[in-house]
Backbone atoms as SQL, in Angstrom:
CREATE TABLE atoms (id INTEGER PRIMARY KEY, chain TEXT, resi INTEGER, resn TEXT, atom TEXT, x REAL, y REAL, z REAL);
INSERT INTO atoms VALUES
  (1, 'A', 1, 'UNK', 'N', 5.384, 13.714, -11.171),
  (2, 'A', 1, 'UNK', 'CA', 5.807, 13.416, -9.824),
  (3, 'A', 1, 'UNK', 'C', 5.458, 11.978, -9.470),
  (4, 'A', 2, 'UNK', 'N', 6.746, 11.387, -8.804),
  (5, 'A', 2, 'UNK', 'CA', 5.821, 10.141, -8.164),
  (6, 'A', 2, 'UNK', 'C', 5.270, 10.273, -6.692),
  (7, 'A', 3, 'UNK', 'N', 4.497, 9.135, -6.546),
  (8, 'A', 3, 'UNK', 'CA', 3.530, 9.412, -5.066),
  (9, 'A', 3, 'UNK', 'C', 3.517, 7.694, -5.062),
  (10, 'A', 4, 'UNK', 'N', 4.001, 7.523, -3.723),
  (11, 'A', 4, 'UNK', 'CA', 3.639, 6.596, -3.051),
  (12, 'A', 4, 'UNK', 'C', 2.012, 6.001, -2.847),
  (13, 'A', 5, 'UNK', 'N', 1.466, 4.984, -2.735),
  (14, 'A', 5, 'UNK', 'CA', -0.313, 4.851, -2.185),
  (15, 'A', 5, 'UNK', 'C', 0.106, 4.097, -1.357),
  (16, 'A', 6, 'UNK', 'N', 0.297, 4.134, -0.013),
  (17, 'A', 6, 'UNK', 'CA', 0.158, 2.883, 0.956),
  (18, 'A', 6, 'UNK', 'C', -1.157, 2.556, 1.195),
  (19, 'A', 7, 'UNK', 'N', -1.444, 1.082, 1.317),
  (20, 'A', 7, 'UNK', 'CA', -2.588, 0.557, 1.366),
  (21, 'A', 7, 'UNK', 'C', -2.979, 0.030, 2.286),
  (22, 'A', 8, 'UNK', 'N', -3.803, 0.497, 3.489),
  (23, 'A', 8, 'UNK', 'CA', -4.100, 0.129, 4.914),
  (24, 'A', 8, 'UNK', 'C', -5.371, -0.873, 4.754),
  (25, 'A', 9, 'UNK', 'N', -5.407, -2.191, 5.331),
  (26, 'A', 9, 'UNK', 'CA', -7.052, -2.673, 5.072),
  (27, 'A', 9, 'UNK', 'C', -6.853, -3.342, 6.619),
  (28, 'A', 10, 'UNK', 'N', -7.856, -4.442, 7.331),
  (29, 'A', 10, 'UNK', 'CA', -7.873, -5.173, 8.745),
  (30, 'A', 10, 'UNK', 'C', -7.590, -6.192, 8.144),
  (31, 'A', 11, 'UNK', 'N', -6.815, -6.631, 8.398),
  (32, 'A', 11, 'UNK', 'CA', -6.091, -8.389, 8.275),
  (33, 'A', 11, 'UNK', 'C', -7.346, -9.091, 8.585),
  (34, 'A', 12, 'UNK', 'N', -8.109, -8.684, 9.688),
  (35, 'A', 12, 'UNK', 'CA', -8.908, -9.848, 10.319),
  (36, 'A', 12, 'UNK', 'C', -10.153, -9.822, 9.629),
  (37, 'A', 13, 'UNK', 'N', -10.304, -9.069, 8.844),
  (38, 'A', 13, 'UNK', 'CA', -11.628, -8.653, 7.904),
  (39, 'A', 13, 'UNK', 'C', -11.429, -9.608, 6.756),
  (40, 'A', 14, 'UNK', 'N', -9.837, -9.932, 6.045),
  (41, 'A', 14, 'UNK', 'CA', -9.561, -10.757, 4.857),
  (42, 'A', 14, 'UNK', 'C', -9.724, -12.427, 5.543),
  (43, 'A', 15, 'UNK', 'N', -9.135, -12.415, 6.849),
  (44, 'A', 15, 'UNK', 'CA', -9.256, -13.828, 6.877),
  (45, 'A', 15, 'UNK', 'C', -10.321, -14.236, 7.009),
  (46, 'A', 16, 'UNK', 'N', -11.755, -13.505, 7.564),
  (47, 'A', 16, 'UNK', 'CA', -13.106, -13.918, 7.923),
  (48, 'A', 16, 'UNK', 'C', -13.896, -13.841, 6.188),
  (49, 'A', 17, 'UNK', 'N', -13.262, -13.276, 5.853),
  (50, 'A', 17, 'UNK', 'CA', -14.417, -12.721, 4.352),
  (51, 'A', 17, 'UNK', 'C', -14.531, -14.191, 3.561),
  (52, 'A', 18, 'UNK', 'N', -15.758, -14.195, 3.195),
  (53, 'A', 18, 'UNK', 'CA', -15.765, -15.924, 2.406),
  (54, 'A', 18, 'UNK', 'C', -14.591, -15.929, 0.679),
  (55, 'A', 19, 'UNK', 'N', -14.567, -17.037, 0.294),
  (56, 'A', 19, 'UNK', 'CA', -13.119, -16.916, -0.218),
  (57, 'A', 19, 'UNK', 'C', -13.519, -16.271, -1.350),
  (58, 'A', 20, 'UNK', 'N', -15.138, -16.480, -2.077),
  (59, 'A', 20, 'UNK', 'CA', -15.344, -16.210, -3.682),
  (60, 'A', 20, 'UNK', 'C', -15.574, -14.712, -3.759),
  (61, 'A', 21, 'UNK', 'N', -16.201, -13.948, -2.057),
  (62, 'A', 21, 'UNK', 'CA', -15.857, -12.285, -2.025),
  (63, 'A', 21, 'UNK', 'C', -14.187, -11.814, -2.199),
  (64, 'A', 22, 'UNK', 'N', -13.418, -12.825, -1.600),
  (65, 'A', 22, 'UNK', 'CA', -11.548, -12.079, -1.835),
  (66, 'A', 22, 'UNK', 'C', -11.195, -12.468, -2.825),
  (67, 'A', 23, 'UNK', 'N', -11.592, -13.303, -3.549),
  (68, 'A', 23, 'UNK', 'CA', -11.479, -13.606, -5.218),
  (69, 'A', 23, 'UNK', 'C', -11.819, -12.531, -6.195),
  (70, 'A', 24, 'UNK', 'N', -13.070, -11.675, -5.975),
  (71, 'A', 24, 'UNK', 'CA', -13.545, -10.859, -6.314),
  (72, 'A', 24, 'UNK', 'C', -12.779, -9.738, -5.837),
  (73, 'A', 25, 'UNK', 'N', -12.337, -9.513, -4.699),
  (74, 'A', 25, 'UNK', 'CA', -11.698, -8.133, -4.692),
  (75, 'A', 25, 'UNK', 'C', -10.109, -8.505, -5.006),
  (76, 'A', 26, 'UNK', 'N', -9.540, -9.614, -5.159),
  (77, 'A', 26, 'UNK', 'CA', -8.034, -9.453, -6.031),
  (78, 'A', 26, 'UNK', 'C', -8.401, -9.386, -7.561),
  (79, 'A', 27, 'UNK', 'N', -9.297, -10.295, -7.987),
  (80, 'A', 27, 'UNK', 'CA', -9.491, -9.769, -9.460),
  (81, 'A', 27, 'UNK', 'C', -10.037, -8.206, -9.602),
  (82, 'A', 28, 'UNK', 'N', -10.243, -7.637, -8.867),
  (83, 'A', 28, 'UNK', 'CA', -10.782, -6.124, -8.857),
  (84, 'A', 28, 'UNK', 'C', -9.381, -5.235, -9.234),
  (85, 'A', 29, 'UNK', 'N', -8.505, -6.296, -8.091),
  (86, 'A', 29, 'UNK', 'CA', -7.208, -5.377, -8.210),
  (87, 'A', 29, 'UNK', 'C', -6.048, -5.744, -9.418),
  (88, 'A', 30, 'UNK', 'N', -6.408, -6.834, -9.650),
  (89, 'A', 30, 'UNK', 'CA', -5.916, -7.022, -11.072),
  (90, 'A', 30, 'UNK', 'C', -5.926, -6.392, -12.255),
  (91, 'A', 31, 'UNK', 'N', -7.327, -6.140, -12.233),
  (92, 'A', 31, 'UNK', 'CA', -7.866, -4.811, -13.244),
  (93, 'A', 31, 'UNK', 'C', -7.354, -4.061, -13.074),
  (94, 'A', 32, 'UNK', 'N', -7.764, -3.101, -11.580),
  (95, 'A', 32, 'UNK', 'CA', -7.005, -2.319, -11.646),
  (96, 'A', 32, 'UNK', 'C', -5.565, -1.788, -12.213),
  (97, 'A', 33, 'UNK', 'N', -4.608, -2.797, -11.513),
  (98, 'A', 33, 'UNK', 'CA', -3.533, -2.746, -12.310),
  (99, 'A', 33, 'UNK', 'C', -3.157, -2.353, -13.539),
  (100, 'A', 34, 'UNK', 'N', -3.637, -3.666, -14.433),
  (101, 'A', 34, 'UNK', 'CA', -3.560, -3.561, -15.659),
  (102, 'A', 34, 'UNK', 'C', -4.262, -1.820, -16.374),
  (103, 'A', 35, 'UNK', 'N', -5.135, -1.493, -15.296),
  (104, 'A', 35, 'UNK', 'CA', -5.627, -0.254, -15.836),
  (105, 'A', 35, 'UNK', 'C', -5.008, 0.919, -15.895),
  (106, 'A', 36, 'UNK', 'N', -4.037, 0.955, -14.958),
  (107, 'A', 36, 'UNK', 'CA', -2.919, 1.901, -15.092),
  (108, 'A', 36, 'UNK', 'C', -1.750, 2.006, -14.834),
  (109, 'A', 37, 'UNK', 'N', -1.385, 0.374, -15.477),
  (110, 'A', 37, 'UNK', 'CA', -0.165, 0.282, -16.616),
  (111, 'A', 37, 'UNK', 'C', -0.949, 1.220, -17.656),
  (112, 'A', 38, 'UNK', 'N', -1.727, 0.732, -18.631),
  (113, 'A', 38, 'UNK', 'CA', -2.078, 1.145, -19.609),
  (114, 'A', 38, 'UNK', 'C', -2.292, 2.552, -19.994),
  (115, 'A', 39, 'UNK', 'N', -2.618, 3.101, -18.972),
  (116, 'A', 39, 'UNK', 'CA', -2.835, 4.748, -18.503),
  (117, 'A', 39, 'UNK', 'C', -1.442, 5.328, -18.390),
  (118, 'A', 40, 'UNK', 'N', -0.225, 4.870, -17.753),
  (119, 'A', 40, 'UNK', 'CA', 1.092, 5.117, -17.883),
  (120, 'A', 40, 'UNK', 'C', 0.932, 5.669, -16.334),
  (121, 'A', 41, 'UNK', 'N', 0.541, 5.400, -15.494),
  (122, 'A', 41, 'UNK', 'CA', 0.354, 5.702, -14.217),
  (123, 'A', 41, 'UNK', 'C', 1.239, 4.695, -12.815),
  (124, 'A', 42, 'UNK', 'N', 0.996, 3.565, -13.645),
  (125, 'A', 42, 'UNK', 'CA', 1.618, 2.808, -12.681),
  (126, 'A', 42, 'UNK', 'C', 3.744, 2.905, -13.021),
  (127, 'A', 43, 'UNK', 'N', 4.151, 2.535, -11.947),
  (128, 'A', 43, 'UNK', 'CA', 5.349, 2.462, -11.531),
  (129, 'A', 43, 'UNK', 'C', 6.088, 1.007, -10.979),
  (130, 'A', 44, 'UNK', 'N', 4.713, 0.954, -10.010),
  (131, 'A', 44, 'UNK', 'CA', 5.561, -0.378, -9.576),
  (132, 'A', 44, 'UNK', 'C', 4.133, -0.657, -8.407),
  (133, 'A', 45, 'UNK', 'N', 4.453, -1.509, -7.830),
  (134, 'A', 45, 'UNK', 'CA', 3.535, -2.382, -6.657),
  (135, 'A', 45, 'UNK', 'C', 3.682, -3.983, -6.079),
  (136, 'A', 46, 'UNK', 'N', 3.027, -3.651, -4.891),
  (137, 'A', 46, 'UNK', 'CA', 3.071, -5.544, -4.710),
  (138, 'A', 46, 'UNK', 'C', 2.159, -5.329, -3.113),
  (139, 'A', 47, 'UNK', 'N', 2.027, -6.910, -2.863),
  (140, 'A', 47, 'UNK', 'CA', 1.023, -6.961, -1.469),
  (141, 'A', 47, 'UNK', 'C', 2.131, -7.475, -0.556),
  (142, 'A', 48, 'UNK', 'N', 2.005, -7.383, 0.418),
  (143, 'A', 48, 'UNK', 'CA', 2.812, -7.546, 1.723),
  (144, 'A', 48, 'UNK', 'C', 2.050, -9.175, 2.543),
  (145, 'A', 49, 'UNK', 'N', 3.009, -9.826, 3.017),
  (146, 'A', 49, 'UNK', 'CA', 2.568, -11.357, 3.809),
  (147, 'A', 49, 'UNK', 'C', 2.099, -9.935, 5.203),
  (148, 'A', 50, 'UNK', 'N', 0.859, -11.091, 5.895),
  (149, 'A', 50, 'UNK', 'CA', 0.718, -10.460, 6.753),
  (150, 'A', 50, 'UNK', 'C', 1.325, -10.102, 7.751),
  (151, 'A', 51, 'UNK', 'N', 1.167, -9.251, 8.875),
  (152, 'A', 51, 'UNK', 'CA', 2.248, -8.588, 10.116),
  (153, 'A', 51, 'UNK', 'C', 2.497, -9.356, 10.448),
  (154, 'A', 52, 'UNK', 'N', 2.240, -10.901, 10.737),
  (155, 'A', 52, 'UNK', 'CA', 2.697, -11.766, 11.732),
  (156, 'A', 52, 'UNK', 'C', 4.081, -12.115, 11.002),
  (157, 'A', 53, 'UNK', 'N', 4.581, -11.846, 9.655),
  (158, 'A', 53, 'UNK', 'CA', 5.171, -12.635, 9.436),
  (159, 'A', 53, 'UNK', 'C', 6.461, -10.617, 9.510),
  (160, 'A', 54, 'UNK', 'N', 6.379, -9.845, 10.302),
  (161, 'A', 54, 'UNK', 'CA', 6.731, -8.720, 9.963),
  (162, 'A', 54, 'UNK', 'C', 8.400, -8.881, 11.249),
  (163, 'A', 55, 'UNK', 'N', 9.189, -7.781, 10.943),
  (164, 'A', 55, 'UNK', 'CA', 10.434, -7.775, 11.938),
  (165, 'A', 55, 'UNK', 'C', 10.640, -6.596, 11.988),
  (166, 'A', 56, 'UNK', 'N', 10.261, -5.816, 13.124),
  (167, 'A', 56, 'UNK', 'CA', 10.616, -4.105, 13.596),
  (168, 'A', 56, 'UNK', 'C', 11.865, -4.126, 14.095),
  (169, 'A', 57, 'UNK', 'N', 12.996, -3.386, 13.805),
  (170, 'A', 57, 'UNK', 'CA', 14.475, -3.413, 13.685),
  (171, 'A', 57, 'UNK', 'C', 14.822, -1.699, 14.282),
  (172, 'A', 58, 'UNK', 'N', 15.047, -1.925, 15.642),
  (173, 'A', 58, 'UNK', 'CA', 15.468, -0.727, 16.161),
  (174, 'A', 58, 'UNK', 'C', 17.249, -0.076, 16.740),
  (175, 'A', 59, 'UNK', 'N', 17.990, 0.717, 16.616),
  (176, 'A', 59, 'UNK', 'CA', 19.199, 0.891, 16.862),
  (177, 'A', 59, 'UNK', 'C', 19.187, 2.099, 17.712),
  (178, 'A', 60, 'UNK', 'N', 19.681, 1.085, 18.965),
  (179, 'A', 60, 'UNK', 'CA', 19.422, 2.190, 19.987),
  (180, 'A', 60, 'UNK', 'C', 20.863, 2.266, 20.517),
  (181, 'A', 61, 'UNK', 'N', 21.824, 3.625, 21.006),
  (182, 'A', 61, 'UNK', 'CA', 23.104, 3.739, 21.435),
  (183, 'A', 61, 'UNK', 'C', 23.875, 1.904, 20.936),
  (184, 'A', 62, 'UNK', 'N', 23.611, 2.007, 19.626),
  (185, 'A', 62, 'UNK', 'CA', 24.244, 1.547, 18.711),
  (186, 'A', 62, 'UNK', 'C', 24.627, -0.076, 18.641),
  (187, 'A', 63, 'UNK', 'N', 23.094, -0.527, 19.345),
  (188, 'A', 63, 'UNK', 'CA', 22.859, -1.896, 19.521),
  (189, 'A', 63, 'UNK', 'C', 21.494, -2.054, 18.713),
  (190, 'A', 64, 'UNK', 'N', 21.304, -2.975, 18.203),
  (191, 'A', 64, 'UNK', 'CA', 20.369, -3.623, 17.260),
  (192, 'A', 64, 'UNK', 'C', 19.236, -4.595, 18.057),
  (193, 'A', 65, 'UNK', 'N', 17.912, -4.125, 18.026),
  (194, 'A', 65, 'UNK', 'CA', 17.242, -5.207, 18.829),
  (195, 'A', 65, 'UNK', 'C', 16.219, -5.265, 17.849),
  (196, 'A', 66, 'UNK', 'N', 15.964, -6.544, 17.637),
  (197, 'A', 66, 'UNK', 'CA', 14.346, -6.412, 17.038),
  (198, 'A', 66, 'UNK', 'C', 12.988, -7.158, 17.103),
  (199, 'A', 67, 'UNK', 'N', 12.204, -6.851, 17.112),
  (200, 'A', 67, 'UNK', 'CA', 10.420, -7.060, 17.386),
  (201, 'A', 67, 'UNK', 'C', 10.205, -8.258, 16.595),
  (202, 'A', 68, 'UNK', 'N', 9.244, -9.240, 16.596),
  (203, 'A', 68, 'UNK', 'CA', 8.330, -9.877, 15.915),
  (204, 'A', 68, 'UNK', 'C', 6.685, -9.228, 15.714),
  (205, 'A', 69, 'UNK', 'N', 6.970, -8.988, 14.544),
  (206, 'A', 69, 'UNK', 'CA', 5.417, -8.114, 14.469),
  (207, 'A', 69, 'UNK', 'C', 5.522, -6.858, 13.812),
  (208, 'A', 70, 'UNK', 'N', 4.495, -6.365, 13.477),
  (209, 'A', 70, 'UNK', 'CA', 4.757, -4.673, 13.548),
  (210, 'A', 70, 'UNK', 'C', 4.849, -3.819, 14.573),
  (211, 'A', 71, 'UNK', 'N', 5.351, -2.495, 14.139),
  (212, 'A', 71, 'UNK', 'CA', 5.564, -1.396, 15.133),
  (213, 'A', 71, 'UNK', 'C', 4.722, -1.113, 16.145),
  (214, 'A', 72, 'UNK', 'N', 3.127, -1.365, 15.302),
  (215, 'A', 72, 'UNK', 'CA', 2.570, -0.651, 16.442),
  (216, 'A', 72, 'UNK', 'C', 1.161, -1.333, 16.242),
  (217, 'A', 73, 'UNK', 'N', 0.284, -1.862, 17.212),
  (218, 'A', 73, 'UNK', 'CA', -1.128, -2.719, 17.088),
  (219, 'A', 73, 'UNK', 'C', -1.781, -1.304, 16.583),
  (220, 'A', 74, 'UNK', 'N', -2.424, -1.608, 15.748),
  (221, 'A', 74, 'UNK', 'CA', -3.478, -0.574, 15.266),
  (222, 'A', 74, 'UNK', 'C', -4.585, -1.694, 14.283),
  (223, 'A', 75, 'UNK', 'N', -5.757, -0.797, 14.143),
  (224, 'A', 75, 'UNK', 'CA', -6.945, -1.933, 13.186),
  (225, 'A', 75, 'UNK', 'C', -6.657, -2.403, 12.008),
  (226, 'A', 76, 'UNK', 'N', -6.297, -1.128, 11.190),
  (227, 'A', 76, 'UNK', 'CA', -5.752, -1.535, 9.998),
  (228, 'A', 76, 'UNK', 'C', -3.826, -1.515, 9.665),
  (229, 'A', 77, 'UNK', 'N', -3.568, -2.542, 8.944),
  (230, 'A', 77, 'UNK', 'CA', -2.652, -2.675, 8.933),
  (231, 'A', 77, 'UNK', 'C', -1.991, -2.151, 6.999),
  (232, 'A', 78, 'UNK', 'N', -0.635, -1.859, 7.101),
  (233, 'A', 78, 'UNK', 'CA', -0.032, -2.133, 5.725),
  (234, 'A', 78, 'UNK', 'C', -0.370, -3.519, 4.990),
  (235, 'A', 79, 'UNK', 'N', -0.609, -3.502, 4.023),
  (236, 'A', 79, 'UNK', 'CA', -1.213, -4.220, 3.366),
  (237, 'A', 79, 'UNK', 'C', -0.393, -4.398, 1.749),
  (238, 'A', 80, 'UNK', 'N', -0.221, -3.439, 1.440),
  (239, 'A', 80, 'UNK', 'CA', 0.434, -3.311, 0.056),
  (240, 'A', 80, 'UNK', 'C', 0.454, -2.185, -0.166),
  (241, 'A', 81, 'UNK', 'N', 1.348, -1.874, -1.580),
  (242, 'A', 81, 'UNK', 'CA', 1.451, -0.619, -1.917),
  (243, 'A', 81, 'UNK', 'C', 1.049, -0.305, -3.626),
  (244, 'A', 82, 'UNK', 'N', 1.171, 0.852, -4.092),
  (245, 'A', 82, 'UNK', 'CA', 1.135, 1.077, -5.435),
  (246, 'A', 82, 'UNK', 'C', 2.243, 2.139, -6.251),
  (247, 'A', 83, 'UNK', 'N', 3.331, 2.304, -6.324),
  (248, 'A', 83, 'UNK', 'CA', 4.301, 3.677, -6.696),
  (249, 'A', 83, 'UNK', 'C', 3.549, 4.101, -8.118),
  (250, 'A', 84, 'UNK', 'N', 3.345, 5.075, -8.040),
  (251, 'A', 84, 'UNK', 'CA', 2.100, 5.717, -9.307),
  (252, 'A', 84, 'UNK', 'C', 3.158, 6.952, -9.951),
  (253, 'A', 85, 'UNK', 'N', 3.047, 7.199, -10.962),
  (254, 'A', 85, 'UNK', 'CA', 3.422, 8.602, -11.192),
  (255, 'A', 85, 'UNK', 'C', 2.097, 9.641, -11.888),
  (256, 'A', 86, 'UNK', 'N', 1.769, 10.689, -11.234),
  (257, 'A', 86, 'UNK', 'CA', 0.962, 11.670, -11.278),
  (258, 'A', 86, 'UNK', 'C', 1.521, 13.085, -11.800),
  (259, 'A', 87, 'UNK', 'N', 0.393, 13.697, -12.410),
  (260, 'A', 87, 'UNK', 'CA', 0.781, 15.249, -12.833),
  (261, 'A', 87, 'UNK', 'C', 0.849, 15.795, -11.438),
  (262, 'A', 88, 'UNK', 'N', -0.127, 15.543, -10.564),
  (263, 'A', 88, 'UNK', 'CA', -0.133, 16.466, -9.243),
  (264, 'A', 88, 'UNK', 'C', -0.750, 15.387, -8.378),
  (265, 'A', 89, 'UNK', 'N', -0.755, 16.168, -6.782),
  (266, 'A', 89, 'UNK', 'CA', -1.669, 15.533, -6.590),
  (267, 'A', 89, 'UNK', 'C', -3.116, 15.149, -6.062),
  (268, 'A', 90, 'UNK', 'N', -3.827, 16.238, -7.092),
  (269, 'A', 90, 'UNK', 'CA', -5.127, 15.720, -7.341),
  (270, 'A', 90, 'UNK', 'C', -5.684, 14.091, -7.799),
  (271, 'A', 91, 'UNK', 'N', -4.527, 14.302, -9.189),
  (272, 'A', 91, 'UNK', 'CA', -4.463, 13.408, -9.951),
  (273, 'A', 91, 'UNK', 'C', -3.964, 12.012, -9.268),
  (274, 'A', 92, 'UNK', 'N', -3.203, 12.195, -8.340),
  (275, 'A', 92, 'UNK', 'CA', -2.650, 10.614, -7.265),
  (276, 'A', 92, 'UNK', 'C', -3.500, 10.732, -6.538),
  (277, 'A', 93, 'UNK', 'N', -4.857, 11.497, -5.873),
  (278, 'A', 93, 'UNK', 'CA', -6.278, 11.120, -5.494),
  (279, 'A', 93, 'UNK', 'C', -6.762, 10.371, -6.530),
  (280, 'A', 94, 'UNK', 'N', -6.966, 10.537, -7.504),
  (281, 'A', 94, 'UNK', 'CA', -8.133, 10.301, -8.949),
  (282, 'A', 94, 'UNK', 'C', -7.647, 8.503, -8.832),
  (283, 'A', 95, 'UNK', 'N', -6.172, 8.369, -9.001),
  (284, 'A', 95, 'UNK', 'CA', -5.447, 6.673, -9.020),
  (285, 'A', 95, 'UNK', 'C', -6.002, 6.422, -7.421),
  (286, 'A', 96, 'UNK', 'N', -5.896, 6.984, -6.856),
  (287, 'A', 96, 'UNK', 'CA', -5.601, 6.404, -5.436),
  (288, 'A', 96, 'UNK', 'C', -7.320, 5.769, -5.012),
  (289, 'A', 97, 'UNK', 'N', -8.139, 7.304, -5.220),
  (290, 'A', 97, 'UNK', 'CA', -9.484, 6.305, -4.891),
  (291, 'A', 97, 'UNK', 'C', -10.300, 5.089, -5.707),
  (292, 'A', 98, 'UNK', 'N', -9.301, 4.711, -6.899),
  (293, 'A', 98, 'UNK', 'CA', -9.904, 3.513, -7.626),
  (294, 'A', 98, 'UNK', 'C', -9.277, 2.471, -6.876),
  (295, 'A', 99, 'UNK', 'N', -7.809, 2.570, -5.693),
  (296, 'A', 99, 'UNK', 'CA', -7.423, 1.174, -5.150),
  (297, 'A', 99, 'UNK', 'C', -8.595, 0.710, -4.605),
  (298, 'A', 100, 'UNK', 'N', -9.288, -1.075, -4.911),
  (299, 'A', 100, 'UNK', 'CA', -10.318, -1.370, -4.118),
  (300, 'A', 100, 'UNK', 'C', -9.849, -1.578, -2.611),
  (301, 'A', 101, 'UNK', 'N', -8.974, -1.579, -2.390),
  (302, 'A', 101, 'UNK', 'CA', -8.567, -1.393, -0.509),
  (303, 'A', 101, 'UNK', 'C', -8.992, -0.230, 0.274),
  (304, 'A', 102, 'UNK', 'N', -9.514, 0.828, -0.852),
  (305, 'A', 102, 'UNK', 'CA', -9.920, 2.158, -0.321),
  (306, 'A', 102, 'UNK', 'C', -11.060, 1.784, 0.191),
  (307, 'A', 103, 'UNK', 'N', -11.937, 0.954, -0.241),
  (308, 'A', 103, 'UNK', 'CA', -13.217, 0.182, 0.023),
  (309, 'A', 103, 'UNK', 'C', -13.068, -0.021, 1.236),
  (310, 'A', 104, 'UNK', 'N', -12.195, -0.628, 1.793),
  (311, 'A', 104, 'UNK', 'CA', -12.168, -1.812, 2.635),
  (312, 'A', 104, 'UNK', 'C', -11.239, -0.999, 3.959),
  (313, 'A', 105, 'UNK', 'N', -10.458, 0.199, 3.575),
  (314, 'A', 105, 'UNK', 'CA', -9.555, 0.674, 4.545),
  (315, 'A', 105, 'UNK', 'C', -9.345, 1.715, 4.239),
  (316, 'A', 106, 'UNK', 'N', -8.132, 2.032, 3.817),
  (317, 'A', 106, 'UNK', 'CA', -7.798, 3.355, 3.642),
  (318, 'A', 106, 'UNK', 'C', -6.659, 3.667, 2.725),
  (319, 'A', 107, 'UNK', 'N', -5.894, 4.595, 1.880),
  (320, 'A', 107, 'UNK', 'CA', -5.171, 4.417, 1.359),
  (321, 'A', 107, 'UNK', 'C', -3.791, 5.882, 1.678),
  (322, 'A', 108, 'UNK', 'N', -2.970, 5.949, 2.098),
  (323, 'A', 108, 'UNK', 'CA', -2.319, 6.860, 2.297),
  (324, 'A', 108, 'UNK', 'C', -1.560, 7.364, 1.214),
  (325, 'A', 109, 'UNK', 'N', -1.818, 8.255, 0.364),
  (326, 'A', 109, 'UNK', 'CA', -0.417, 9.130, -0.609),
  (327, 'A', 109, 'UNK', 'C', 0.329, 9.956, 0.064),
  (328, 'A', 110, 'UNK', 'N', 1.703, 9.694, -0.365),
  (329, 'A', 110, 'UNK', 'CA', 3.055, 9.869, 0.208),
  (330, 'A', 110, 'UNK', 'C', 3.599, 10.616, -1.228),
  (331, 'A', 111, 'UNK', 'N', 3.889, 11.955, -1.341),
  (332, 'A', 111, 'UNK', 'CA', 4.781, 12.144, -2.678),
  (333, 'A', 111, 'UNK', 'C', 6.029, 11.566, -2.073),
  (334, 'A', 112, 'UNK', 'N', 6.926, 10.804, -3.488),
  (335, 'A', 112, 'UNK', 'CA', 8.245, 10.609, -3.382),
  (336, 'A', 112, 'UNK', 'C', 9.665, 11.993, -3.131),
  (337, 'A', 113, 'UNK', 'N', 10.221, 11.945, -2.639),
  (338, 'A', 113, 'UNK', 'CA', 11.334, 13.341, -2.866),
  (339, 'A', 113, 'UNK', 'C', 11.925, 12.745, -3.990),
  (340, 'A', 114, 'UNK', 'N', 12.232, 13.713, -4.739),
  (341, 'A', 114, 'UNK', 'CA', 13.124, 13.744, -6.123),
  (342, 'A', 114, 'UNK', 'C', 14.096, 13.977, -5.661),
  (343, 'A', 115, 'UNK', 'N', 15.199, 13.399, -5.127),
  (344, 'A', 115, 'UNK', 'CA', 16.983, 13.996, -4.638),
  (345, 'A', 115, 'UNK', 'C', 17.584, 14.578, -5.837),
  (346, 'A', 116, 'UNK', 'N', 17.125, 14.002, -7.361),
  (347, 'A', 116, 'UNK', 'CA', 18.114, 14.632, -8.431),
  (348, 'A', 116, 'UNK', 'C', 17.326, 15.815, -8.948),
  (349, 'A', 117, 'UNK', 'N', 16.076, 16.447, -8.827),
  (350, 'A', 117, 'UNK', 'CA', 15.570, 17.239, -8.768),
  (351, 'A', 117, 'UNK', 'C', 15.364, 18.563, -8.060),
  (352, 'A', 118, 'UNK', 'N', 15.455, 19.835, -8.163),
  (353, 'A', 118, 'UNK', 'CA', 15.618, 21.222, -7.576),
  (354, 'A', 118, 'UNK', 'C', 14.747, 21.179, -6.853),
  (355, 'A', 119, 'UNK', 'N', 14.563, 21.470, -5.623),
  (356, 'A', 119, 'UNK', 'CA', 13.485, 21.656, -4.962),
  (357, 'A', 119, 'UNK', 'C', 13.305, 23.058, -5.309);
């Protein structure tokens, strides 16, 4: 199965952190990575520019308006993601609590729907 990891951390926590600690936690996540490619776990991933640079796109009685920013002020923000494929998901816990953003925030698993698959 695949499973989504969305990766929630505080924007304002990365810009205050001194630079040779966020050096240390992207090379953390580098590893990571590479750790499950190798495992056959990974799928795909990437990090997101921060919200400021974000566009909320709403269609309302069939007019288009849209936001600067994200949807909604909250502490932690989207941050990046990881598309994993798992036996279950225990096993997209087991990937999910090695993201080092889990450290720092939180990480949400999302299974993917299979459309070409029987439910």
């Amino acid at each position: 199965m695949r499973y989504l990891c969305l990766i929630y951390e505080n924007e304002k926590q990365w810009e205050s952190m001194p630079k040779d600690q966020a050096e240390a936690i992207f090379g953390e996540y580098f590893g990571f990575t590479e750790g499950i490619r190798q495992s056959g776990h990974y799928l795909g991933g990437e990090a997101l520019q921060p919200t400021a640079t974000a566009t909320t796109v709403r269609v309302r009685n069939g007019r288009t308006s849209t936001t600067d920013g994200p949807f909604a002020e909250t502490k932690e923000q989207l941050g990046g993601y990881y598309l994993i494929k798992a036996a279950d998901l225990n096993e997209a816990i087991q990937v999910a609590a090695r993201i080092p953003g889990a450290r720092l925030g939180c990480v949400e698993i999302r299974p993917v729907v299979e459309f070409d698959q029987p439910q």
